[in-house]
ZAMARGU-4260 file (C-alpha; in steps of 0.2 Angstrom, whole numbers, plus 5000, padded with zeros to 4 digits):
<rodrens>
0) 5155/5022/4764 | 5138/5024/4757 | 5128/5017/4772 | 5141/5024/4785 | 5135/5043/4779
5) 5117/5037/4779 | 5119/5030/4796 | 5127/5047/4803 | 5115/5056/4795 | 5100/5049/4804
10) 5112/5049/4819 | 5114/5066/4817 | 5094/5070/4812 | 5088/5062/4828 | 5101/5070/4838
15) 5095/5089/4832 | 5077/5083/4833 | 5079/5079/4853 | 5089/5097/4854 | 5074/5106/4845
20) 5063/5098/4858 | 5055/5114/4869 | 5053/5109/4887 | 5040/5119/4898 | 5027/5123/4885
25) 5012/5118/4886 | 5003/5118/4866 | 4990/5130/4862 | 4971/5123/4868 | 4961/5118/4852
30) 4943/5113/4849 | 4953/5097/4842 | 4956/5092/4861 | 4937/5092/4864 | 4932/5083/4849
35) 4941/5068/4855 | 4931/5052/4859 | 4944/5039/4864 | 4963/5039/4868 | 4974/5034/4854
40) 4984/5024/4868 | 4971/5015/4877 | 4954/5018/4871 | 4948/5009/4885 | 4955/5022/4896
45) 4942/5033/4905 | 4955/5048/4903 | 4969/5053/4897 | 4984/5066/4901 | 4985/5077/4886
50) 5001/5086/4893 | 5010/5086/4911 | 5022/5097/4917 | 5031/5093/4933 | 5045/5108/4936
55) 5054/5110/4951 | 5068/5121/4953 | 5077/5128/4968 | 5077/5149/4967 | 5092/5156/4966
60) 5088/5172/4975 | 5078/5165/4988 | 5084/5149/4992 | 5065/5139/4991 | 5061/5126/4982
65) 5047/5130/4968 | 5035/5119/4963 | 5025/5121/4945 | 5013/5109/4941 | 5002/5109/4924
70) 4991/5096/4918 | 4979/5095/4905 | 4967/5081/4905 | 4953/5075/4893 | 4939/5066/4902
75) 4928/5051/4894 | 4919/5043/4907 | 4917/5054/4920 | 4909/5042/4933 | 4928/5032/4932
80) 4938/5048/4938 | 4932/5053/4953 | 4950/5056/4958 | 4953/5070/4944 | 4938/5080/4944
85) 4944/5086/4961 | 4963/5094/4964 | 4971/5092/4981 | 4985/5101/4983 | 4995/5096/5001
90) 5006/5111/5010 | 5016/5109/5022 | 5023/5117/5040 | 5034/5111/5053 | 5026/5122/5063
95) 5043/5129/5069 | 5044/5144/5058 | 5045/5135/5041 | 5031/5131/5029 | 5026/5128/5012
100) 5013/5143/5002 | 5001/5140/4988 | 5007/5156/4976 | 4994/5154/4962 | 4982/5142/4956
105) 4974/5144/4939 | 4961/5129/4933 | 4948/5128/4918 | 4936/5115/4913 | 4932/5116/4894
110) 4917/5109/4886 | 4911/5108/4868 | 4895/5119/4865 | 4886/5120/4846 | 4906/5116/4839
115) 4913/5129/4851 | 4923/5131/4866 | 4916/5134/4882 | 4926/5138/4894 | 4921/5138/4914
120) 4935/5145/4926 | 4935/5139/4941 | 4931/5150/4956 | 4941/5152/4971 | 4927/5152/4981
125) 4927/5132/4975 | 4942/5130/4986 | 4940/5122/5004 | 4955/5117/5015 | 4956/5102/5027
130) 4969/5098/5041 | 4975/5080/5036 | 4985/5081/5054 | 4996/5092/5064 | 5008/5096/5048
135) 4998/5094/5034 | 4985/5106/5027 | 4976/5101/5011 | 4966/5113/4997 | 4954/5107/4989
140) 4948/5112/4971 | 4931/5106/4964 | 4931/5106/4947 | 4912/5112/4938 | 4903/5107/4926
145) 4915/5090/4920 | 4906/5079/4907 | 4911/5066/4896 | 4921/5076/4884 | 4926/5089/4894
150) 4946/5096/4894 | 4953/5099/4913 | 4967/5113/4915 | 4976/5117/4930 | 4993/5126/4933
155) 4997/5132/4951 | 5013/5135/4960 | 5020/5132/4976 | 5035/5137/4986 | 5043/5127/5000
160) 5058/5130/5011 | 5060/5113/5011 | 5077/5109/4998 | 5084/5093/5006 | 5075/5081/4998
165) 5064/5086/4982 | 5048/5077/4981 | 5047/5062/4970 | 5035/5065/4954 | 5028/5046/4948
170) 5031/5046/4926 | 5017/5031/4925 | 5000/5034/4931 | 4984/5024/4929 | 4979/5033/4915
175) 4987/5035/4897 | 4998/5050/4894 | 5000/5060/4876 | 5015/5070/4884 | 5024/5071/4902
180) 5038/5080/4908 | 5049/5080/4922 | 5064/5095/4926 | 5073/5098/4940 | 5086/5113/4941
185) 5097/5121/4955 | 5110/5134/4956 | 5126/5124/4953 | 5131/5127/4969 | 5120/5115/4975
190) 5122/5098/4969 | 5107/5085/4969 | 5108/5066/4967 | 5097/5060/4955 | 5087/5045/4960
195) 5078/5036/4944 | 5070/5021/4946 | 5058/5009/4934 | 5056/5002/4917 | 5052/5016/4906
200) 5068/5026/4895 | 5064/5046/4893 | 5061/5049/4871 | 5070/5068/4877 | 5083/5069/4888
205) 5093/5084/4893 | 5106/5085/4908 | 5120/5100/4908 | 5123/5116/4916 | 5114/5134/4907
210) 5112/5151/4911 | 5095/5150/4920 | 5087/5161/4931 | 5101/5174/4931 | 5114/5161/4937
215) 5123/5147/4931 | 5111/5133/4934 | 5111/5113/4932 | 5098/5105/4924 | 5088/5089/4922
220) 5075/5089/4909 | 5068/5072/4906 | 5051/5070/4895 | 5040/5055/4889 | 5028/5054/4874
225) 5014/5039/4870 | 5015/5033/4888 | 5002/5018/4891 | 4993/5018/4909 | 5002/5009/4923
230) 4996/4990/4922 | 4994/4982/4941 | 4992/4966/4946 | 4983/4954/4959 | 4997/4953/4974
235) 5006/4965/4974 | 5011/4978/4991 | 5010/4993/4981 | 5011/4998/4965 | 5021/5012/4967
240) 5035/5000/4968 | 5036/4996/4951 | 5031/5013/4943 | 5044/5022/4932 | 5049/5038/4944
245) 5061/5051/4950 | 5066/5059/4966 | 5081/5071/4969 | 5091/5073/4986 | 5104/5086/4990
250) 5122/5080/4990 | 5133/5094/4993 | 5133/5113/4992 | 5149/5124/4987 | 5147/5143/4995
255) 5157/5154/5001 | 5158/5147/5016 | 5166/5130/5009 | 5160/5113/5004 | 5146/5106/5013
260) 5141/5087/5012 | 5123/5082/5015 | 5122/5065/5009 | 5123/5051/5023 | 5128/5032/5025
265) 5118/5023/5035 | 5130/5024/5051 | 5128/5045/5049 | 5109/5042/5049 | 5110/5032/5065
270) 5124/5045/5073 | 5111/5060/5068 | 5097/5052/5077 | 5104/5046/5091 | 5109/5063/5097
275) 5091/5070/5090 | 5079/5077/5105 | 5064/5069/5097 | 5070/5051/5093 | 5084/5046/5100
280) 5087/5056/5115 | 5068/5051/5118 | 5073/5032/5122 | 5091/5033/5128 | 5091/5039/5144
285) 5078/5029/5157 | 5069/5046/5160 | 5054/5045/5170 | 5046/5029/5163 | 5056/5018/5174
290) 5042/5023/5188 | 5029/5016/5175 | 5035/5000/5177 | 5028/4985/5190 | 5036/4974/5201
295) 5027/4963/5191 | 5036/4969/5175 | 5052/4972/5185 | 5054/4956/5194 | 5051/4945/5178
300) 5066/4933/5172 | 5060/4928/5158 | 5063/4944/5145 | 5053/4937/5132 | 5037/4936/5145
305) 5046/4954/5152 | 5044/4961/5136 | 5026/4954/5132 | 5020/4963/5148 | 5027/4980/5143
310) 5021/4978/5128 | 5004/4971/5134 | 5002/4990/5144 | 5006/5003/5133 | 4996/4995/5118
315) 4981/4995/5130 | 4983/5011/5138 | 4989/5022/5125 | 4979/5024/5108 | 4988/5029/5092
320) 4980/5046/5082 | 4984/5036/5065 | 4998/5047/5060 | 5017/5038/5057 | 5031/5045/5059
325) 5046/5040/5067 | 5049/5058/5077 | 5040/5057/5092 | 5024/5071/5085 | 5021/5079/5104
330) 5033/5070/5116 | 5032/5055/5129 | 5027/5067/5142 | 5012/5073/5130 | 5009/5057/5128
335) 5008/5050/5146 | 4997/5064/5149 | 4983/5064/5133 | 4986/5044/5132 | 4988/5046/5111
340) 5000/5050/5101 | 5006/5046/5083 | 5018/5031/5079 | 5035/5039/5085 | 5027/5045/5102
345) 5020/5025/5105 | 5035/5016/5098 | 5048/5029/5108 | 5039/5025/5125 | 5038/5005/5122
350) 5058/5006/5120 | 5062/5018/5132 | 5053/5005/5143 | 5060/4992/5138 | 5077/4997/5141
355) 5072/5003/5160 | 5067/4987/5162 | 5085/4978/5156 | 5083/4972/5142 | 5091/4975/5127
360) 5081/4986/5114 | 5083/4995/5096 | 5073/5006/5083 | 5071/4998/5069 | 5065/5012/5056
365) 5053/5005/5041 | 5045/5014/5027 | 5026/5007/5028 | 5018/4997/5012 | 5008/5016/5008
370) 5026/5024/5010 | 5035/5012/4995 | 5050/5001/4997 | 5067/5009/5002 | 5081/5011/4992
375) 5095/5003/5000 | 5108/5008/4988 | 5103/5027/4993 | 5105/5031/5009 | 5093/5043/5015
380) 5082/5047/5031 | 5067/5053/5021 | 5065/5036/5015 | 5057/5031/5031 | 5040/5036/5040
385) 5039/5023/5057 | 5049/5012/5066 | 5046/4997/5076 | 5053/4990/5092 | 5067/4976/5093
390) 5073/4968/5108 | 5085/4955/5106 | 5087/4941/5117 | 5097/4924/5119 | 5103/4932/5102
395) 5088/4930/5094 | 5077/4947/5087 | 5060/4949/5092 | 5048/4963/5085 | 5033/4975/5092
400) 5024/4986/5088 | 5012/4996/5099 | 5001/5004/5089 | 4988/4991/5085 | 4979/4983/5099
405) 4980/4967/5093 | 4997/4966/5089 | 5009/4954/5100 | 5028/4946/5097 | 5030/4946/5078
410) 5013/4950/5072 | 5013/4966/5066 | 5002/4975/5058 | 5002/4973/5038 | 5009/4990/5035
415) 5023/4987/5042 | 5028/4970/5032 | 5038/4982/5016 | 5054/4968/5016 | 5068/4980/5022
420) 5073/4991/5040 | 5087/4998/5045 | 5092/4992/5063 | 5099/5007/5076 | 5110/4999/5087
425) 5120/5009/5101 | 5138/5007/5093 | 5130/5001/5073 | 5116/5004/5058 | 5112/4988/5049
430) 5101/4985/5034 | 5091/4969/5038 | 5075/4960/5030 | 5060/4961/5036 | 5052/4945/5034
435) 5035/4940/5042 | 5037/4922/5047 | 5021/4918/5056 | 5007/4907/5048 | 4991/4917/5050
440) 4977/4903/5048 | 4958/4907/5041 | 4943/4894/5046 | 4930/4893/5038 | 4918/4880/5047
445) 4900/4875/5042 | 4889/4861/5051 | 4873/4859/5040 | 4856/4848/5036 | 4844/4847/5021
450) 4825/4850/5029 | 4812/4843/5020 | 4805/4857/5011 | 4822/4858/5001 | 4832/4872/5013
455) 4849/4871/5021 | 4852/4876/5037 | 4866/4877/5050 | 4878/4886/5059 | 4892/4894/5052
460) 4910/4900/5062 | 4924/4910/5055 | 4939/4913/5064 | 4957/4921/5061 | 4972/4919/5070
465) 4988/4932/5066 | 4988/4944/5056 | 4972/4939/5051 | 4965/4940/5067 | 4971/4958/5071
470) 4964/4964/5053 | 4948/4958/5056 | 4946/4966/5073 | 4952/4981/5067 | 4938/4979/5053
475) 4927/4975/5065 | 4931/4990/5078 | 4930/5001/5065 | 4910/4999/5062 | 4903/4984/5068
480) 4887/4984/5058 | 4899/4987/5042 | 4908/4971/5046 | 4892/4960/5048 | 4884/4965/5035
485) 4900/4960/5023 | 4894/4942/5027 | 4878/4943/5019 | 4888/4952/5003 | 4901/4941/5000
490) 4892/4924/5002 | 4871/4930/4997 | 4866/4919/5011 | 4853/4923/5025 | 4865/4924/5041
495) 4855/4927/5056 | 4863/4931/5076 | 4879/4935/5069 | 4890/4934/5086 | 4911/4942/5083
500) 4922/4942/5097 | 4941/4941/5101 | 4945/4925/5111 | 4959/4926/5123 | 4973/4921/5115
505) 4970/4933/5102 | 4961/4925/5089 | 4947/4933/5081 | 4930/4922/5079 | 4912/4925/5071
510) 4899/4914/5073 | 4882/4915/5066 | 4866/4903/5058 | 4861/4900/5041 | 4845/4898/5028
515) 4846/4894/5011 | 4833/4890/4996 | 4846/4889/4983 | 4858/4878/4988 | 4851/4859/4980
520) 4844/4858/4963 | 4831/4842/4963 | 4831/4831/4947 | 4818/4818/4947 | 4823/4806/4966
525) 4840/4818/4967 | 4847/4829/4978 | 4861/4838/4968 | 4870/4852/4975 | 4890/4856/4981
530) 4895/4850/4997 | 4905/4865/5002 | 4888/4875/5000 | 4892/4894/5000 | 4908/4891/5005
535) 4913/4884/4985 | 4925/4897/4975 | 4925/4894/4957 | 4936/4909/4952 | 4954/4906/4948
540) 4962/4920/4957 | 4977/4919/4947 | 4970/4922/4929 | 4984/4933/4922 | 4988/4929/4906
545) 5001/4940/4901 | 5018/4935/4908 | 5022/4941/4926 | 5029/4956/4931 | 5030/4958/4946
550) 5034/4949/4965 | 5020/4940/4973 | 5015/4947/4989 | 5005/4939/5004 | 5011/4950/5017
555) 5012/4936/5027 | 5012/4913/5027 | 4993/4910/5026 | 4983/4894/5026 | 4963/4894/5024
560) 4956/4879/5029 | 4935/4877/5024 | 4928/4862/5031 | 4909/4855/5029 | 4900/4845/5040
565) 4882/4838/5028 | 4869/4828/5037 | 4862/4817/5029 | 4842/4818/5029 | 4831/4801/5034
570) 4827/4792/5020 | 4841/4796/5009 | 4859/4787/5006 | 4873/4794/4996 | 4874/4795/4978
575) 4890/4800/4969 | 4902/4809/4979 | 4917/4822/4974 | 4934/4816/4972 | 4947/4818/4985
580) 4963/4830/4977 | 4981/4832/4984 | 4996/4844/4976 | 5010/4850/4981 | 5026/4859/4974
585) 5042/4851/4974 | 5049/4862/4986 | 5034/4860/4998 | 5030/4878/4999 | 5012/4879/4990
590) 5000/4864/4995 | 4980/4859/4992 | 4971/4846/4998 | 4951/4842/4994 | 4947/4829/5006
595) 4930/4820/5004 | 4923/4809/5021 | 4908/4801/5022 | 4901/4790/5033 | 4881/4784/5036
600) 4875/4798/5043 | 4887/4813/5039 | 4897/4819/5025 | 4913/4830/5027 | 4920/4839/5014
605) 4940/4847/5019 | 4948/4860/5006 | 4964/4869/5014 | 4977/4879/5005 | 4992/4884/5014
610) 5006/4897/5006 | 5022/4894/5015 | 5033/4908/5016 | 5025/4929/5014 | 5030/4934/4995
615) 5038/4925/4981 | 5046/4929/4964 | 5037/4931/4952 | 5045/4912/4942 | 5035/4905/4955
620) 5017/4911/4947 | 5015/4897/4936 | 5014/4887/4950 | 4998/4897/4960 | 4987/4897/4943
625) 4992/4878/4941 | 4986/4874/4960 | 4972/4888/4960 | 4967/4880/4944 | 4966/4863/4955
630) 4958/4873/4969 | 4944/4880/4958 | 4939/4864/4949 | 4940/4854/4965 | 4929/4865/4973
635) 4917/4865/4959 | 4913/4846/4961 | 4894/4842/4967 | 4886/4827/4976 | 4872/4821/4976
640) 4857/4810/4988 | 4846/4798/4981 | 4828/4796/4988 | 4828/4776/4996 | 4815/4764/4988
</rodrens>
């Protein structure tokens, strides 16, 4: 009976302790804060959040959505945290009327001064805005005179007409956090859906219904202490995936004029769209594009070839703006006329096309890598921001996408790969995987000879194929000089004509010639140096040590193949040589090979790694650091050359 009482007890202490926690205060500023030299919770952190505040309510007079942020942050290397000396605060308008308005915006940077406060405000005059695209506006803040040390406070306010779906606030962040908070409240007459996701369990907690605001009002108040900074780790899509986080969508609302439901399955998403002026009615009906097609195109029987050939035209003659979307942003006749567009306006007019021409062809919306991985379990339009095109044929699925150049049939560009899309049919929505099943191959080919005053020299190609292929031309449109110059970074050697070009059948190909001085270490009548040259990796990209967390990501199958060709100088014959090294995993999905050939005149040195499928759970980790380990001391192995007698 005894230790039943104390039990209830400290049940009952720990219960009052929670109720006594005040939400929505922020404590009082004290010299304290600044006299701080490391975090308590990471003091390897460069910063730390002192206290967040993240409050969103919907007002119940005007209807908007109200967003107060606070934040107070203590700074310890400055030079690590670009990112928070500088406050971006994103507004948005639909430019139909409805928009979202900074209210207020109050920010301080505090420094410590002879042992005393010195406060700096910062000045409006600090603000400059930018127009991130058509919709978006962005104010920027500069924060003054940050030093190591210094205390950043902000608080500002902003209200949005936009209730449907509340924006989703992300609990763990890169850097340690003393205190954060997260509350949500609406008039009960609006009723949200709660959708929490990730590892972390709220120390406060309070969900119930209060007079708020001058009206009955529900309310979800969630709030963390002691919070370590998000860890990442090497392969993964995004790490947004994985971080604890919260996001509200309206449900239903009860007014006088009656019960009305907002949330959707996924067949009321694809109903919604397909009668929507900017998406579905955009692809449905032939429209005018059916003229834009050739009696080429038109007489085709092959749909497969049919479809290549429409895609083959509107990837080449129209020019994405790099904004997604899934809504066509101006229209297909816009986008006939100006010949750019965003992702909706490139993807709408590749299937409205494609059906003109016969074949059979669908949406298929996706949220991008960038946007996170949808929830499936919670239906919801705003979880997507593109589409892609499907065309089925023979039974069989095929995908495009127009808006890289260098995209074809299944090789899409990496954003698009985030596992799940939600297939619009005519009569049906389906949830299905997206999963990129096309090898995407990387060679690396050297063909070398050791001079006589101790340099190598020889020519040196790189080409890509797939999706590797389309990211290095991309890389390599986007500033040529940018892209060659990477080689001389990454391997420190003296490349010289470096020579990029796509091939025809879309593969992606550098060639260039090499010097080097520091390649062979001569020991008395030796010639000791590694036979894959530049080309050797020593790192062990899989070096966690800590147990894995999350799933392993590729984006796509890859294989690298590196491949040497030495020839031997006159006048000397092969000492010792590497040994050869095979592995494999049971299942045949991860494979290494080190291959050493050698014959009087030449040696070749093979080292190729090929990853089977695009991702993988995260029991299969152990495996990579086992073959990378394999991988790393293969590649590590030297030769040598002894001088004849």
């Amino acid at each position: 009976m005894k230790k039943l009482m104390i039990t209830l007890s400290c049940v009952s202490a720990a219960f009052l302790y929670a109720q006594k926690h005040e939400f929505l205060k922020m404590p009082k500023f004290t010299i304290e804060d600044l006299k701080k030299t490391k975090s308590e919770i990471d003091e390897k952190a460069p910063a730390e959040i002192l206290y967040r505040s993240v409050h969103y309510r919907i007002d119940n007079s005007t209807g908007d959505l109200i967003k107060n942020i606070s934040y107070r942050i203590k700074v310890y290397d400055k030079d690590k945290v670009e990112d928070l000396i500088n406050l971006e605060i994103s507004l948005y308008d639909n430019n139909s009327g409805s928009k979202e308005v900074l209210r207020s915006m109050k920010a301080y940077v505090y420094n410590l001064e002879n042992d005393k406060i010195a406060e700096t405000k910062v000045d409006k005059s600090s603000k400059f805005k930018s127009k991130e695209n058509k919709y978006i506006t962005v104010n920027k803040f500069a924060f003054p005179n940050i030093k190591n040390g210094s205390v950043i406070e902000y608080k500002y306010e902003v209200s949005s007409p936009f209730v449907y779906e509340i924006p989703m606030a992300f609990i763990e962040l890169d850097i340690p956090s003393e205190y954060t908070e997260y509350i949500f409240e609406s008039p009960v007459q609006m009723s949200y859906n709660i959708d929490f996701t990730g590892s972390l369990t709220p120390k406060y907690r309070k969900v119930e219904e209060a007079q708020l605001y001058g009206s009955t009002t529900k309310t979800y108040r969630f709030a963390y202490e002691d919070l370590k900074p998000f860890k990442s780790e090497k392969y993964v899509k995004n790490d947004d995936n994985y971080r604890t986080k919260v996001r509200a969508e309206l449900h239903s609302t009860y007014f006088s004029s009656g019960l009305k439901m907002y949330t959707s399955t996924w067949e009321d998403i694809r109903k919604k769209l397909w009668e929507d002026e900017n998406f579905g009615n955009q692809y449905k009906k032939e429209r005018f594009t059916k003229e834009m097609l050739t009696p080429e195109m038109l007489s085709e029987k092959d749909e497969l070839k049919r479809a290549g050939s429409i895609h083959h035209f509107v990837k080449n003659n129209y020019t994405w703006n790099e904004n997604n979307g899934f809504y066509g942003e101006n229209g297909l006749k816009d986008l006939i006329r100006n010949k750019t567009g965003n992702a909706g306006d490139m993807n709408l007019l590749l299937l409205n096309m494609f059906r003109s021409s016969g074949l059979k062809a669908y949406p298929v919306l996706i949220s991008t890598v960038k946007n996170g991985q949808v929830n499936v379990t919670f239906p919801n339009v705003g979880n997507f921001n593109y589409f892609v095109v499907c065309t089925e044929i023979n039974g069989k699925y095929y995908l495009y996408d127009s808006t890289s150049k260098q995209s074809s049939e299944g090789i899409l560009p990496s954003r698009v790969w985030n596992n799940t899309g939600l297939l619009l049919k005519d009569d049906k929505a389906e949830v299905i995987s997206l999963n990129n099943l096309k090898m995407a191959y990387n060679y690396h080919t050297t063909k070398a000879k050791i001079n006589e005053d101790g340099t190598v020299s020889g020519s040196y190609e790189d080409k890509d194929t797939g999706l590797f292929a389309m990211n290095a031309k991309e890389h390599y449109d986007e500033n040529q000089e940018k892209y060659k110059k990477g080689y001389k970074e990454n391997f420190s050697v003296d490349f010289s004509d470096i020579k990029s070009n796509l091939l025809e059948n879309g593969d992606f190909k550098s060639e260039m010639n090499f010097t080097s001085n520091n390649m062979i270490d001569n020991v008395g009548k030796k010639k000791i140096f590694n036979p894959l040259l530049f080309l050797h990796s020593s790192k062990n990209d899989f070096d966690q040590t800590e147990e894995r967390k999350y799933m392993i990501d590729f984006i796509s199958p890859i294989s690298k193949i590196k491949t040497v060709e030495i020839e031997i100088p006159e006048g000397y014959e092969i000492g010792d040589l590497p040994k050869s090294k095979k592995i494999v995993t049971n299942d045949k999905e991860i494979s290494y090979s080190y291959l050493v050939e050698k014959t009087d005149k030449k040696v070749i040195v093979t080292s190729q790694y090929k990853i089977a499928s695009a991702d993988y759970p995260k029991e299969y980790y152990p495996a990579f650091k086992q073959i990378w380990k394999v991988i790393s001391d293969s590649e590590s192995q030297v030769m040598s050359l002894i001088k004849k007698q």
